[in-house]
GUVORO-210570 format. One record per atom (N, C-alpha, C): x, y, z; residue in one letter. Coordinates in nm, 2 decimals. Layout:
// residues N
site east: X, north: Y, up: Z, type: A
...
// end
This chain:
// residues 146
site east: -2.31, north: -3.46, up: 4.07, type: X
site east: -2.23, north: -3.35, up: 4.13, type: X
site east: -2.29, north: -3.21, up: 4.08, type: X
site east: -2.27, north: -3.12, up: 4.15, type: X
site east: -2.36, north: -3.02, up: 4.16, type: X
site east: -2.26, north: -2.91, up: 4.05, type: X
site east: -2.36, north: -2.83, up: 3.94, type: X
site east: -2.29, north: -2.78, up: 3.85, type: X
site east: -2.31, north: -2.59, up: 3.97, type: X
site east: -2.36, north: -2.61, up: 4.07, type: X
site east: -2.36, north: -2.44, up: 4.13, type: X
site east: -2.29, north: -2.42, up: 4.24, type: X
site east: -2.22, north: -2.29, up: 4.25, type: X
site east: -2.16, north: -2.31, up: 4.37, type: X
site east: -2.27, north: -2.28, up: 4.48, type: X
site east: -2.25, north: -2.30, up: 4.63, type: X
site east: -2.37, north: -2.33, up: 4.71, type: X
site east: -2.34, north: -2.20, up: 4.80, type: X
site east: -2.25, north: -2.08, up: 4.80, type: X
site east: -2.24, north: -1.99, up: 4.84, type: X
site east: -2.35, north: -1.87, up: 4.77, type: X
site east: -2.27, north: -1.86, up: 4.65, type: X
site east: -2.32, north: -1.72, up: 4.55, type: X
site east: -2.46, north: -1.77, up: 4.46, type: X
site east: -2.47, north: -1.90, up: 4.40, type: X
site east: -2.58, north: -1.92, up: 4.35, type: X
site east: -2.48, north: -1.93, up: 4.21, type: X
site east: -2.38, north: -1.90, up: 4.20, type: X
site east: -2.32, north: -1.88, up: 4.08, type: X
site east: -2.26, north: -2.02, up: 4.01, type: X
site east: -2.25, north: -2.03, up: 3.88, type: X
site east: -2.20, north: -2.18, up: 3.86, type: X
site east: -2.06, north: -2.20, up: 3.90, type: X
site east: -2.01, north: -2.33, up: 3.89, type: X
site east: -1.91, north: -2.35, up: 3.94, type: X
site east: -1.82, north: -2.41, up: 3.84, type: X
site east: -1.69, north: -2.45, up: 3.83, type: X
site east: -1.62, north: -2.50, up: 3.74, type: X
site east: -1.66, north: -2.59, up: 3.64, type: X
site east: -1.78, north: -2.68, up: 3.74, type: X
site east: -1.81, north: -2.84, up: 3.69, type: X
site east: -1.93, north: -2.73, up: 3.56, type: X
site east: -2.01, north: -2.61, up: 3.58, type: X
site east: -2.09, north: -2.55, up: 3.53, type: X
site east: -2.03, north: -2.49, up: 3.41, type: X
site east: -1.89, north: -2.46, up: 3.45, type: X
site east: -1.84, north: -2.37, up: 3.34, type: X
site east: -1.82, north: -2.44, up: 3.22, type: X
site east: -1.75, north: -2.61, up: 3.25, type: X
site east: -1.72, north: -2.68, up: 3.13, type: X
site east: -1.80, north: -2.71, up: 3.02, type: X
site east: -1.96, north: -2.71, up: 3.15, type: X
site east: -2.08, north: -2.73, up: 3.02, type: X
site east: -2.12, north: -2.67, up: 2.97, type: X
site east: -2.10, north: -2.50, up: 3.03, type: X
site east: -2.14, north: -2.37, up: 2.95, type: X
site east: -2.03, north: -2.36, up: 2.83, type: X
site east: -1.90, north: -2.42, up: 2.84, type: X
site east: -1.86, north: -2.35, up: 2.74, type: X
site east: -1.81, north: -2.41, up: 2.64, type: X
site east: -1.84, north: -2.56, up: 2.67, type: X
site east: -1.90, north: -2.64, up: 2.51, type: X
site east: -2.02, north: -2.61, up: 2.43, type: X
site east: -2.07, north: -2.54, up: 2.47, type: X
site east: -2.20, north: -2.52, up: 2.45, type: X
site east: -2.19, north: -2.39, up: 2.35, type: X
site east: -2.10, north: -2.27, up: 2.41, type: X
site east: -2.09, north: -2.19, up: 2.32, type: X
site east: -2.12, north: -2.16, up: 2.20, type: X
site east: -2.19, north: -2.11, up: 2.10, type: X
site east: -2.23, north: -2.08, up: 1.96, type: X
site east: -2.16, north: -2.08, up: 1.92, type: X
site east: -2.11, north: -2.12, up: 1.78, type: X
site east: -1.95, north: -2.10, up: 1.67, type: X
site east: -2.00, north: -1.97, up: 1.60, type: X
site east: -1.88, north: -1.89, up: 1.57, type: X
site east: -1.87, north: -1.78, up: 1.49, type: X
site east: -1.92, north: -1.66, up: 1.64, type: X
site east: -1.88, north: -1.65, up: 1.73, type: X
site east: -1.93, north: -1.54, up: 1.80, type: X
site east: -1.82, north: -1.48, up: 1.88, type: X
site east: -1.78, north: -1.35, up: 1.90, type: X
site east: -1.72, north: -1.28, up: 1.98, type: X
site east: -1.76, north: -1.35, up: 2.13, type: X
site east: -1.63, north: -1.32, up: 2.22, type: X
site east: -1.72, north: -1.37, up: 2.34, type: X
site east: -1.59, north: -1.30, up: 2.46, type: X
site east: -1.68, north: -1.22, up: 2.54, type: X
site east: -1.54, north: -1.15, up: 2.63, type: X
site east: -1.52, north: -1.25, up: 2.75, type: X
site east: -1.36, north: -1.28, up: 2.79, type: X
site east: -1.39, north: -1.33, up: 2.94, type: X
site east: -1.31, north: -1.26, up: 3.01, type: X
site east: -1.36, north: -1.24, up: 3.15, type: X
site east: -1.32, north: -1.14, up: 3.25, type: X
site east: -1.30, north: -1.19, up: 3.36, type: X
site east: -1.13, north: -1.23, up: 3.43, type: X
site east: -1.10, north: -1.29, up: 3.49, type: X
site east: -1.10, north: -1.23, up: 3.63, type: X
site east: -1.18, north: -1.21, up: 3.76, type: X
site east: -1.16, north: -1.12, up: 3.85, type: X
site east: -1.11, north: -1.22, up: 3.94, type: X
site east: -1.00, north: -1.15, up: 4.07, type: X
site east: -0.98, north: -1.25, up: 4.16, type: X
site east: -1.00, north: -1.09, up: 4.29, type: X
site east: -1.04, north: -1.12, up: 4.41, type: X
site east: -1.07, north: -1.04, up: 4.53, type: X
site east: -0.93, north: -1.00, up: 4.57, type: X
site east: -0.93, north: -0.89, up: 4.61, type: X
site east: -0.80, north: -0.84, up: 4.65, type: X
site east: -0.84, north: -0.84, up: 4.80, type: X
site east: -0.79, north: -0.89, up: 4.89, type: X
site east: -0.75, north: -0.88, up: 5.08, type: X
site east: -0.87, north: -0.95, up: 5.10, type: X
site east: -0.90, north: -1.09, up: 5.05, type: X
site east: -1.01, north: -1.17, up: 5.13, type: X
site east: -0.93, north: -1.26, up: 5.29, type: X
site east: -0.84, north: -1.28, up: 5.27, type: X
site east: -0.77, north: -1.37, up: 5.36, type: X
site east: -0.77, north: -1.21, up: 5.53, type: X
site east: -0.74, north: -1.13, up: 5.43, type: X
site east: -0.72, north: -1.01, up: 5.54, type: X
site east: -0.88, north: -0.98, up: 5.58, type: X
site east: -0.95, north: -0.96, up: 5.55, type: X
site east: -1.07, north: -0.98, up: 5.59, type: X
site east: -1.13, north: -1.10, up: 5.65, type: X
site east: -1.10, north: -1.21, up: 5.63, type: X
site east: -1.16, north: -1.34, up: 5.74, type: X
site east: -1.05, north: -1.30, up: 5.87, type: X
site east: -0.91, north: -1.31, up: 5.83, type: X
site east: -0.83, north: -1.26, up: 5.95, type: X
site east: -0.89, north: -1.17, up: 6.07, type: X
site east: -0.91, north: -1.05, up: 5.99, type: X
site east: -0.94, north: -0.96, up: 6.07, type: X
site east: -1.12, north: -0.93, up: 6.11, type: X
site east: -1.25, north: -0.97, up: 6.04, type: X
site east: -1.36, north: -0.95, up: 6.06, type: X
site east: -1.41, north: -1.05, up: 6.03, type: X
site east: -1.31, north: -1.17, up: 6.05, type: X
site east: -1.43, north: -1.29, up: 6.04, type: X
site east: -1.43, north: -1.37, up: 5.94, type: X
site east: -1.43, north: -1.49, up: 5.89, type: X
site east: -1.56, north: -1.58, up: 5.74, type: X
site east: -1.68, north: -1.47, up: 5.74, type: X
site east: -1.76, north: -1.48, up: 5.80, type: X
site east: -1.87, north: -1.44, up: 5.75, type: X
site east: -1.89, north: -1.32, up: 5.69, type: X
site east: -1.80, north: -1.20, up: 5.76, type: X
site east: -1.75, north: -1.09, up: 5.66, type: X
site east: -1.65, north: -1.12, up: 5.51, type: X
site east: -1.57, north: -1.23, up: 5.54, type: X
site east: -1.49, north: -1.27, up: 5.44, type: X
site east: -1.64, north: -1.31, up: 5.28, type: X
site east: -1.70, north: -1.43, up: 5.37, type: X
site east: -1.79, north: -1.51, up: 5.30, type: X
site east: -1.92, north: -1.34, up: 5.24, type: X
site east: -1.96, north: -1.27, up: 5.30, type: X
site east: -2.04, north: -1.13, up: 5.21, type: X
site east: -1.92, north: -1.08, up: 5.13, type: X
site east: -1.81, north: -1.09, up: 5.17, type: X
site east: -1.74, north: -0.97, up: 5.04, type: X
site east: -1.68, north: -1.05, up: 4.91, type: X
site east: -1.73, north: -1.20, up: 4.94, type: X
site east: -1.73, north: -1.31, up: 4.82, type: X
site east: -1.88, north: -1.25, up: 4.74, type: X
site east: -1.97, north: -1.25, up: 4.82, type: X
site east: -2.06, north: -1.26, up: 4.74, type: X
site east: -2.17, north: -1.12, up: 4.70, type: X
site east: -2.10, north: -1.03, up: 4.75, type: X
site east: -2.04, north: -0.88, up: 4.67, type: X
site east: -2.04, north: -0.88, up: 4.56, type: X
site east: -1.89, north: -0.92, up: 4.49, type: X
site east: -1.82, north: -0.91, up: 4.46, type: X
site east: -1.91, north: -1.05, up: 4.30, type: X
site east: -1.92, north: -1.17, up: 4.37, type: X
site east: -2.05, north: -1.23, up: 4.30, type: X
site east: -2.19, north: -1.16, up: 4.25, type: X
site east: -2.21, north: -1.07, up: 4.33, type: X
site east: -2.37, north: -1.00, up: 4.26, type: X
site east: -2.30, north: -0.90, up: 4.16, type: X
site east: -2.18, north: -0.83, up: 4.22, type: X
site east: -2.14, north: -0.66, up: 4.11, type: X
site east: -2.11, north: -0.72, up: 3.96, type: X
site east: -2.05, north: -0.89, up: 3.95, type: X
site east: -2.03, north: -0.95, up: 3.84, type: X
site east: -2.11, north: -0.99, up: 3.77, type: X
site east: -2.24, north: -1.10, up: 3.81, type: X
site east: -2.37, north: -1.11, up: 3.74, type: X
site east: -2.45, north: -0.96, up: 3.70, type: X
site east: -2.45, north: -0.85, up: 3.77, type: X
site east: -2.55, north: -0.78, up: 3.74, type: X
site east: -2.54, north: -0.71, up: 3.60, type: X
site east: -2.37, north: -0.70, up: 3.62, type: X
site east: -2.26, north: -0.68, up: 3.47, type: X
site east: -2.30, north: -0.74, up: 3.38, type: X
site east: -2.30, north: -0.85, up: 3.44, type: X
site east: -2.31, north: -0.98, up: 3.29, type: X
site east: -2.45, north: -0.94, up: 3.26, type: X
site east: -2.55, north: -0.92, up: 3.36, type: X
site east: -2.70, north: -0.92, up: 3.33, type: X
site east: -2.71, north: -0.82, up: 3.22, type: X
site east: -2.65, north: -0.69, up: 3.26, type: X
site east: -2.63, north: -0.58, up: 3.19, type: X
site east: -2.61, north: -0.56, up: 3.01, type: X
site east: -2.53, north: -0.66, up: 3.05, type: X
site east: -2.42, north: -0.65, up: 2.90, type: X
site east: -2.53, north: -0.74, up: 2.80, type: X
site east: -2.59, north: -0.89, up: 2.81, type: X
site east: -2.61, north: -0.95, up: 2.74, type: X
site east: -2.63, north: -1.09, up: 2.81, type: X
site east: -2.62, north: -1.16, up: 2.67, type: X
site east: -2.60, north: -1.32, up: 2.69, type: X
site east: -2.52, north: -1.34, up: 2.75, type: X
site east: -2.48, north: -1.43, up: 2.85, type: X
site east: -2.33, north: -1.48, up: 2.88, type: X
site east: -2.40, north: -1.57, up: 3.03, type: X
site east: -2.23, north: -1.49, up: 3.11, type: X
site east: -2.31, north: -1.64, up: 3.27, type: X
site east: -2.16, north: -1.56, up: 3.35, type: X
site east: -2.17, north: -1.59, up: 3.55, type: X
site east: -2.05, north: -1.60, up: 3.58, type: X
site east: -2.04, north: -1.71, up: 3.65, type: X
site east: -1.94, north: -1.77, up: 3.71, type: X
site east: -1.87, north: -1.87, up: 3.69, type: X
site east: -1.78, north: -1.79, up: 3.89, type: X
site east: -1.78, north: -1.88, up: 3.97, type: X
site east: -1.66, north: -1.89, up: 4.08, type: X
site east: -1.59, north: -2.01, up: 4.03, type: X
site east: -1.48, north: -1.92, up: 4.03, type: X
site east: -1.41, north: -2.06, up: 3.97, type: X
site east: -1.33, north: -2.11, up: 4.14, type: X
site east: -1.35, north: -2.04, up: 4.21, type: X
site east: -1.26, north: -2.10, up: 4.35, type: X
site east: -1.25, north: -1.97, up: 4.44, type: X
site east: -1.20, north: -2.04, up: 4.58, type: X
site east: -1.24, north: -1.92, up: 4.69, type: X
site east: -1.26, north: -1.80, up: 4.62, type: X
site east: -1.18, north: -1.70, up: 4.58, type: X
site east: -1.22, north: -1.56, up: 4.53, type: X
site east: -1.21, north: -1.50, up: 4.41, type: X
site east: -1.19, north: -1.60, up: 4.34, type: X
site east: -1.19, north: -1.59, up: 4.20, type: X
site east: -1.32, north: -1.65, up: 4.07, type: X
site east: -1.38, north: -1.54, up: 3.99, type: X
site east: -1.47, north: -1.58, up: 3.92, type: X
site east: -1.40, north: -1.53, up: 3.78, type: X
site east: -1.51, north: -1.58, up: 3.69, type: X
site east: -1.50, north: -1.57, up: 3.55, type: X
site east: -1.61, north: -1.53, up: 3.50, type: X
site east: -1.61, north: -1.39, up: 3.44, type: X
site east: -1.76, north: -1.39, up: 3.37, type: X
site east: -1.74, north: -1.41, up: 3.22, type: X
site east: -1.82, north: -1.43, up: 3.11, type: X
site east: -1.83, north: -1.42, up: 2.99, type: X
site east: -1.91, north: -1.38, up: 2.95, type: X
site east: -1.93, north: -1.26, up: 2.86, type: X
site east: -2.02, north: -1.20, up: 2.77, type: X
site east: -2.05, north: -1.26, up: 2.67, type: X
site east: -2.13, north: -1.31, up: 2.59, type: X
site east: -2.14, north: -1.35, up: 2.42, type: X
site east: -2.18, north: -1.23, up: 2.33, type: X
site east: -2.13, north: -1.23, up: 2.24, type: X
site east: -2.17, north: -1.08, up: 2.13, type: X
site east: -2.15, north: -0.99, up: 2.18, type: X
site east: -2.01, north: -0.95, up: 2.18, type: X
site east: -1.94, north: -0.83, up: 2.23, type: X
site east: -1.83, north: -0.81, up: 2.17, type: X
site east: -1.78, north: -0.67, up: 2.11, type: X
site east: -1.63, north: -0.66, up: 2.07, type: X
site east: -1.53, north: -0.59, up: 2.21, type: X
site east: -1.47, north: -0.56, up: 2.19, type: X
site east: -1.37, north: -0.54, up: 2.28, type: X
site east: -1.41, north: -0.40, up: 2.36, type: X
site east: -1.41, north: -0.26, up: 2.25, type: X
site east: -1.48, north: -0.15, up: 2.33, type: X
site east: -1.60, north: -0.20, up: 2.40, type: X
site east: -1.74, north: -0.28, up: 2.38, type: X
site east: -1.81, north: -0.23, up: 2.45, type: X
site east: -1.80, north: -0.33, up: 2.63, type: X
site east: -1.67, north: -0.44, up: 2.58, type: X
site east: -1.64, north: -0.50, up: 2.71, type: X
site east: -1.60, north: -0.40, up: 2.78, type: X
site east: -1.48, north: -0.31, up: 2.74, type: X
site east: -1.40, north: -0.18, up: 2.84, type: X
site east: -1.52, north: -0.12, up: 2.89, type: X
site east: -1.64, north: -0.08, up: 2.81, type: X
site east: -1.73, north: -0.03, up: 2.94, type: X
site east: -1.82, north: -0.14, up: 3.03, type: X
site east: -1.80, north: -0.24, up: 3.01, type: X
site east: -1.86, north: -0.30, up: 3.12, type: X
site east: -1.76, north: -0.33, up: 3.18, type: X
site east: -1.66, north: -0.36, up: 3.18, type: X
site east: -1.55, north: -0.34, up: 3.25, type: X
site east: -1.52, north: -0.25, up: 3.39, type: X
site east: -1.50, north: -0.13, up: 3.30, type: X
site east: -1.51, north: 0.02, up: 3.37, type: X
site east: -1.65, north: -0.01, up: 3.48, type: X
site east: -1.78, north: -0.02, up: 3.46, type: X
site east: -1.88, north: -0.04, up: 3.51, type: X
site east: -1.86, north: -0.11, up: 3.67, type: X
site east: -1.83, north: -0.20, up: 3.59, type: X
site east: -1.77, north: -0.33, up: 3.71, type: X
site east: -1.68, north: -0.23, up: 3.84, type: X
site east: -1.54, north: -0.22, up: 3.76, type: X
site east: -1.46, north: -0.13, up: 3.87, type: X
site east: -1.52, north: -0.06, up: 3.91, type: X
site east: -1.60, north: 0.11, up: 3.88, type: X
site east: -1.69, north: 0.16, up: 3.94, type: X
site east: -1.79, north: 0.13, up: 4.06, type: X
site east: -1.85, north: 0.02, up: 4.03, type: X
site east: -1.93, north: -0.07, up: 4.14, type: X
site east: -1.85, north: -0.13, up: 4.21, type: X
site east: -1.75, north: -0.23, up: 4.20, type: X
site east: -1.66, north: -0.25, up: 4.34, type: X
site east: -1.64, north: -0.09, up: 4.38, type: X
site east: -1.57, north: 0.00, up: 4.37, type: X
site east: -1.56, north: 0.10, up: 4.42, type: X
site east: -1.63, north: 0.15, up: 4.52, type: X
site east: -1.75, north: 0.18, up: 4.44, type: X
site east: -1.88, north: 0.22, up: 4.53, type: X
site east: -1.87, north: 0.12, up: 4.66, type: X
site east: -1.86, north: 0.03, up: 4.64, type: X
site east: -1.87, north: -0.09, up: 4.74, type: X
site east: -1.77, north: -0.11, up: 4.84, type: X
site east: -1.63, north: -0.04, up: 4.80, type: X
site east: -1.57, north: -0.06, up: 4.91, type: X
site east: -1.49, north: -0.20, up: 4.88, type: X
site east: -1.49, north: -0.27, up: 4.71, type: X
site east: -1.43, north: -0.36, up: 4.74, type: X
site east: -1.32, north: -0.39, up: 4.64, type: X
site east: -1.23, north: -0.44, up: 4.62, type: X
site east: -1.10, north: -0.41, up: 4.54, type: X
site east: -1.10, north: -0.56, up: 4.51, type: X
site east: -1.09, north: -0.53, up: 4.34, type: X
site east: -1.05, north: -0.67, up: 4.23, type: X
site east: -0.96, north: -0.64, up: 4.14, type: X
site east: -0.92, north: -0.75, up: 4.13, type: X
site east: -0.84, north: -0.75, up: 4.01, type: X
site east: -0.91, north: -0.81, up: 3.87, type: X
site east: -0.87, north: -0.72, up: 3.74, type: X
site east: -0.96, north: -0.81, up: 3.68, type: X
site east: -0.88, north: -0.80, up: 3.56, type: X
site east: -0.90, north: -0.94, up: 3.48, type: X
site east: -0.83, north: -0.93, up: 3.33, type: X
site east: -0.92, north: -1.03, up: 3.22, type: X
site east: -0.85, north: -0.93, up: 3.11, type: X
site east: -0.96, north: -0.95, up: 3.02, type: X
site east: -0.94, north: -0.96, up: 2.85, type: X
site east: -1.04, north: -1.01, up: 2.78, type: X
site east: -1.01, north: -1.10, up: 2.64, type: X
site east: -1.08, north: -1.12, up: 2.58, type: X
site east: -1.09, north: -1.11, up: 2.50, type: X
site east: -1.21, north: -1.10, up: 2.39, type: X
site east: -1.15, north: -1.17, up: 2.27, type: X
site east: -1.26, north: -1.29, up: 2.20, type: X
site east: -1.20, north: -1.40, up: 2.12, type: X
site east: -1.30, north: -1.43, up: 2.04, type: X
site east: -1.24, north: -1.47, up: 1.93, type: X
site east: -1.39, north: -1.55, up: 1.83, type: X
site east: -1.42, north: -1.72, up: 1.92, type: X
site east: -1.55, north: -1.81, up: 1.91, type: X
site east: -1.58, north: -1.89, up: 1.94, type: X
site east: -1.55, north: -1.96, up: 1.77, type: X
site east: -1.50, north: -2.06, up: 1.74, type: X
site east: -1.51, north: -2.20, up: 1.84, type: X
site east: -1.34, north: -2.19, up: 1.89, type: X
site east: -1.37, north: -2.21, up: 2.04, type: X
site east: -1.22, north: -2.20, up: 2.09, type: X
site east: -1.19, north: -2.35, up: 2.14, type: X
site east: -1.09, north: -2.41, up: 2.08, type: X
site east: -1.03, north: -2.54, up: 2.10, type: X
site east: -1.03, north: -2.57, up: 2.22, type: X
site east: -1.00, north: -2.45, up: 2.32, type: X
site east: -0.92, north: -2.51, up: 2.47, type: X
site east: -0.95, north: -2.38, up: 2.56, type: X
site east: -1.06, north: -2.46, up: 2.67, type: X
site east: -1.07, north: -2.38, up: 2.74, type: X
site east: -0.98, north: -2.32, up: 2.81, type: X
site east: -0.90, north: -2.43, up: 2.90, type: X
site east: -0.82, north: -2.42, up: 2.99, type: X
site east: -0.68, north: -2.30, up: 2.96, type: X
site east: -0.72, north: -2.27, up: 2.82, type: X
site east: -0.60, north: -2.21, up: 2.71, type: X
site east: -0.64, north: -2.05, up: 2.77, type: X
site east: -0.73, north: -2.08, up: 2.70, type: X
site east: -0.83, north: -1.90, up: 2.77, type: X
site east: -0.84, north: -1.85, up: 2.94, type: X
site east: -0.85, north: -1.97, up: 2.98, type: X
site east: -0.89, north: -1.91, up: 3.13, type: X
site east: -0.67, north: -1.88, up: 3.20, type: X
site east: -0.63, north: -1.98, up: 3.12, type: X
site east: -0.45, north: -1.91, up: 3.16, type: X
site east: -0.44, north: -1.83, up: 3.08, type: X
site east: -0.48, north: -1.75, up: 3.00, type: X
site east: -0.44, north: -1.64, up: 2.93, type: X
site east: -0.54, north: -1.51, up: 2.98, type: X
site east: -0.61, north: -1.54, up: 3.00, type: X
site east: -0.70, north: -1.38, up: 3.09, type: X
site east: -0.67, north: -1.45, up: 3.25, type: X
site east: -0.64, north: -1.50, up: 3.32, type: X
site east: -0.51, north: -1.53, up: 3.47, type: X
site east: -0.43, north: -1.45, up: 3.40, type: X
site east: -0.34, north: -1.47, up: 3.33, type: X
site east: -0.25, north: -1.38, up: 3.35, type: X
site east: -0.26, north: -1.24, up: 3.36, type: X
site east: -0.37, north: -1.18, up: 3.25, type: X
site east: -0.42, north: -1.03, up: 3.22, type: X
site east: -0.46, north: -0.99, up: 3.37, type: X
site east: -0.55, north: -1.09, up: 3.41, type: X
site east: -0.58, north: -1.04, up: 3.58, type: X
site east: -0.46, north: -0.99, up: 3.67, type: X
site east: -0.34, north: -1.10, up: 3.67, type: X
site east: -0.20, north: -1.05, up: 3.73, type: X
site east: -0.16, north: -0.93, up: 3.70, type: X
site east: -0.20, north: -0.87, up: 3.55, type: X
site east: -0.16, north: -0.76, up: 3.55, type: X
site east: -0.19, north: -0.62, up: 3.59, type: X
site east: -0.31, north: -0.65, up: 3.59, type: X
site east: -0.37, north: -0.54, up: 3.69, type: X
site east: -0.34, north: -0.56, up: 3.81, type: X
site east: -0.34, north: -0.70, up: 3.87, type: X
site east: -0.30, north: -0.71, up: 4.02, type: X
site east: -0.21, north: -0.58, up: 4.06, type: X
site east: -0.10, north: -0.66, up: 3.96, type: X
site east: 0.06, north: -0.58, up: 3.98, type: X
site east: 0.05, north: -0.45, up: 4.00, type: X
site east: -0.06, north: -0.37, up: 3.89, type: X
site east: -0.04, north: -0.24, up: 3.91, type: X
site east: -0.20, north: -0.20, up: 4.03, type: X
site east: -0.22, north: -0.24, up: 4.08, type: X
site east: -0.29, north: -0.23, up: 4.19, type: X
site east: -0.18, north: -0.21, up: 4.32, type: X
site east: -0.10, north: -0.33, up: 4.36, type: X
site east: 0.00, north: -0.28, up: 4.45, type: X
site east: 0.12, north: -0.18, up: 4.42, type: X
site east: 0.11, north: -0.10, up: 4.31, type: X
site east: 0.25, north: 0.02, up: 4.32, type: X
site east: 0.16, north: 0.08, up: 4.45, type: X
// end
C-alpha cells in the first residue's frame, strides 16, 4: 500500500504512522493541524478540478513552511485536511511559521483553518496528538466564521 498520497505528492496517513514512530526521543516537535475552508463550495461551484488545485495550494503553502522551518514532513491526512510537523522547534518560532503560512494562504486567495501544538517527543499516542491539535484547528475554525 502506498505510504503517498497520489494527488499532492504529500504523504499519507499510512506515511504518517511511519514517520512518527520514527521520531527522535528528547525533541520538541510542532504539529499544525490545517483543514481548507469552502472546498465543497468550490467543487460545487467551479468544479473538482478547481476544488482538486486549491487542495494542492494549500499542499505546496504547507510543505514550503515545513521546507522553511527545518526537519519535519506534511502529511494529507484526508480530502482537505493536512498535518505538518516541524522537529526542533519551540513554540515562538512555530507562531512565525504559522503567521507565514496564514500570510501565504492570504496572498493566495485561500482560507484555512489551522491549529497548533508543540510537545516533547517520545509521545505515547499519536492518535492523542492529532485529537488534540483537531480540536485547536476547530478553534480557529470558530473564530473564522464570526
Amino acid at each position: 500500500m502506498s505510504l503517498y498520497d497520489q494527488m499532492t505528492g504529500l504523504l499519507n496517513r499510512r506515511g504518517l504512522s511511519n514517520y512518527f514512530n520514527n521520531l527522535p526521543k528528547g525533541i520538541s516537535c510542532a504539529f499544525v493541524f490545517g483543514d481548507v475552508n469552502g472546498l465543497k463550495r468550490m467543487n460545487d461551484v467551479h468544479g473538482h478540478e478547481a476544488g482538486d488545485e486549491l487542495i494542492k495550494t494549500v499542499a505546496s503553502i504547507m510543505l514550503q513552511a515545513q521546507r522553511n522551518a527545518g526537519e519535519g514532513n506534511v502529511f494529507r491526512m484526508g480530502g482537505d485536511e493536512f498535518l505538518m510537523i516541524v522537529e526542533n522547534i519551540d513554540a515562538q518560532q512555530n507562531e512565525a511559521i504559522v503567521q507565514s503560512m496564514r500570510d501565504a494562504f492570504c496572498t493566495n486567495g485561500v482560507s484555512v483553518a489551522l491549529g497548533c501544538l508543540v510537545c516533547m517527543t517520545p509521545i505515547p499516542d499519536m492518535d492523542a496528538i492529532i485529537t488534540k491539535v483537531d480540536r485547536e484547528m476547530y478553534k480557529d475554525k470558530g473564530k473564522m466564521k464570526r
